[in-house]
C-alpha positions, 0 to 999 in steps of 0.5 A: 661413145664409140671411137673405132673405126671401120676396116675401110676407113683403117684402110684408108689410112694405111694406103695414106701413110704408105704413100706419104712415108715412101713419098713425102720425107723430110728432104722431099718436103725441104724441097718443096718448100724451097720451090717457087710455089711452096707446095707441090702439085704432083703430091697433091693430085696423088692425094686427090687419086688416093681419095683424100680430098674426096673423103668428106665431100657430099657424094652427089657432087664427087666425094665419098660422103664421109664424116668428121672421123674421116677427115680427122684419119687424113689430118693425123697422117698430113701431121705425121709427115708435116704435109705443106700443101693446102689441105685445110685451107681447100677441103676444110674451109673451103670446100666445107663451107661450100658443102655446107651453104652454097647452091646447087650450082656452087656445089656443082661448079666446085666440089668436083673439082676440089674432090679431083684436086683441079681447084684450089680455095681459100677462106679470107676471114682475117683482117688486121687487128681482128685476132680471134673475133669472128665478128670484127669484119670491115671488109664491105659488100655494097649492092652494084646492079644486080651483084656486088661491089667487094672493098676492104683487106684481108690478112694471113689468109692460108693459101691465099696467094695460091688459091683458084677461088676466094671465098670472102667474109664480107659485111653487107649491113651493121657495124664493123663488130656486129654479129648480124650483116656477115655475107660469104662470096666467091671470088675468082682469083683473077678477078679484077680489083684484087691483089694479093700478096704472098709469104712463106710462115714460120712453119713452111706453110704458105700465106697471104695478105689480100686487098679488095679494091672495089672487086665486083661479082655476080648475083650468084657469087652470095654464099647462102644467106645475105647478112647472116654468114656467122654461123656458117663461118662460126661452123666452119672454124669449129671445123678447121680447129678439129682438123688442126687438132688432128694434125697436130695428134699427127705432129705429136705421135711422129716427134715421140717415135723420133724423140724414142728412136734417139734416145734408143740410140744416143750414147753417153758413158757407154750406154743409151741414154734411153737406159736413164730411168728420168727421160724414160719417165719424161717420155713416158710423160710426152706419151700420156699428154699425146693420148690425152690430145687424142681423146680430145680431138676424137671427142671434138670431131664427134660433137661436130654435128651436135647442137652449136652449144655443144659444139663450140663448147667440145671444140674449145676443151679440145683446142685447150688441152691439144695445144697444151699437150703440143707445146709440152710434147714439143718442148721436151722433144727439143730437149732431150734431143739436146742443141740439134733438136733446134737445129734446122737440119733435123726434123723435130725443129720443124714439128715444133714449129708447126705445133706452135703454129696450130696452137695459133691458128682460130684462137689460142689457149686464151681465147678458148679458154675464154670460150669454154668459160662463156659456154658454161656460164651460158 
């Protein structure tokens, strides 16, 4: 299997990386999480003109046509710099699941303006005491004239409080676990019946708890079809652990070079204590796990189109061994960077963070462990 990537795309990522080293460093991003918004529309307009939300969005409806690899180089550079705004929460999800399933004129109405960084989206899956299972929905959607009638509570949806449009994992038919009467709609923002409520996560990430209050939308809000929403949804989370995947490659290459950086430049008996031949073996040790995610998540983001066996099962080992190699590359940048390397003042806190983070998100080790057991049982 072939993991080289092509000028253009090398390109691509360089002008990314460019852009956000000389535009997006620690103290801007600290700035932007202590706006109001918790995010900034500037950045994310730049990343629209950079092409970055466009990327991997059907040409005939304003993107670029690009794959998996595409939005992978994106997600590793977002990493790198930590990168707040709603990237996996409008492109991925959002806008993947619209690519995916929706209507012409869902396409039509918003991918252009996703891929022009115009509309933000969201993806309300979660409900309490739901955790990892996709089929746990009590969120209920009853036929009201010719549309429907949305009532029920969704929680930690990533970028909820910010999002222009909900796309909602409802139940039109069965019990609240069963895996057949899942419908996805869209849902303004604005929409009557529905309030939502925002916080700031442990990462500098934003989120929010919605509640559906008899919320009515059209005929045309149906996102492909009635009662069968589950492998759309099933697909789309496939997708959006890849691209934590990605990010958190991202994550892992910035902490080395910092961890690296310091120990080239922190003295203890008159010398670098990169000079102690135990921490260059323990960084050499963060170096192999960093590569061995790398591979993962290459190898992941290339079954994404496979059969769905193949897929789940690809994406399970990859979301395994990332978030093993995360925590390990994490831990050991904190401690060889001694007190500070907890402190809030220094960057590799913050990147710890937010690995233990997309270690979380869509399903934990546990889970996936439990997944890839089920695969190969099957």
């Amino acid at each position: 299997m072939d993991f080289n990537f092509t000028e253009e795309q090398r390109q691509f990522r360089d002008s990314l990386d460019r852009y956000l080293r000389e535009a997006y460093d620690f103290d801007t991003r600290r700035g932007i999480i202590g706006s109001a918004e918790g995010w900034s529309r500037a950045h994310w307009q730049q990343l629209a003109e950079l092409g970055a939300l466009a990327i991997a969005l059907p040409e005939d409806h304003g993107g670029f046509g690009g794959n998996a690899f595409d939005t992978l180089l994106v997600m590793e550079a977002l990493g790198r710099a930590m990168v707040v705004e709603p990237y996996i929460a409008t492109v991925v999800l959002g806008a993947g699941v619209i690519a995916d399933a929706g209507s012409d004129a869902q396409k039509a109405a918003l991918l252009p303006a996703v891929a022009g960084g115009e509309q933000l989206l969201a993806f309300a899956l979660g409900e309490p005491r739901r955790r990892y299972a996709l089929t746990q929905i009590a969120t209920r959607a009853r036929q009201d004239g010719d549309g429907w009638s949305i009532s029920g509570h969704k929680t930690a949806v990533l970028h909820g409080d910010v999002a222009d449009r909900i796309i909602v994992a409802a139940r039109t038919d069965g019990e609240i676990d069963s895996a057949q009467g899942i419908s996805l709609f869209v849902v303004d923002a604005d929409a009557s019946g529905l309030s939502r409520h925002g916080y700031p996560t442990q990462d500098g990430q934003r989120a929010a708890d919605l509640r559906f209050d008899k919320v009515r939308v059209g005929a045309d809000a149906l996102i492909g079809p009635q009662h069968g929403a589950l492998p759309i949804v099933e697909k789309a989370v496939d997708a959006a652990n890849v691209a934590l995947c990605a990010e958190a490659v991202g994550n892992m290459a910035a902490l080395i070079e910092q961890t690296v950086n310091y120990l080239k430049t922190r003295k203890q008996f008159g010398v670098p204590i990169g000079s102690f031949q135990a921490l260059q073996h323990r960084a050499v040790d963060m170096y192999l796990h960093a590569e061995q995610a790398r591979s993962m998540a290459y190898l992941a983001a290339a079954k994404l189109e496979a059969g769905v066996a193949e897929r789940r099962r690809a994406v399970s080992a990859a979301k395994v061994l990332v978030s093993q190699s995360a925590r390990f590359v994490g831990q050991q940048a904190v401690q060889l960077h001694g007190g500070i390397g907890v402190t809030d003042e220094l960057a590799v806190s913050h990147y710890f963070k937010r690995l233990t983070m997309i270690t979380m998100l869509f399903g934990d080790v546990d889970h996936h462990l439990a997944q890839f057991g089920g695969q190969l049982a099957a």
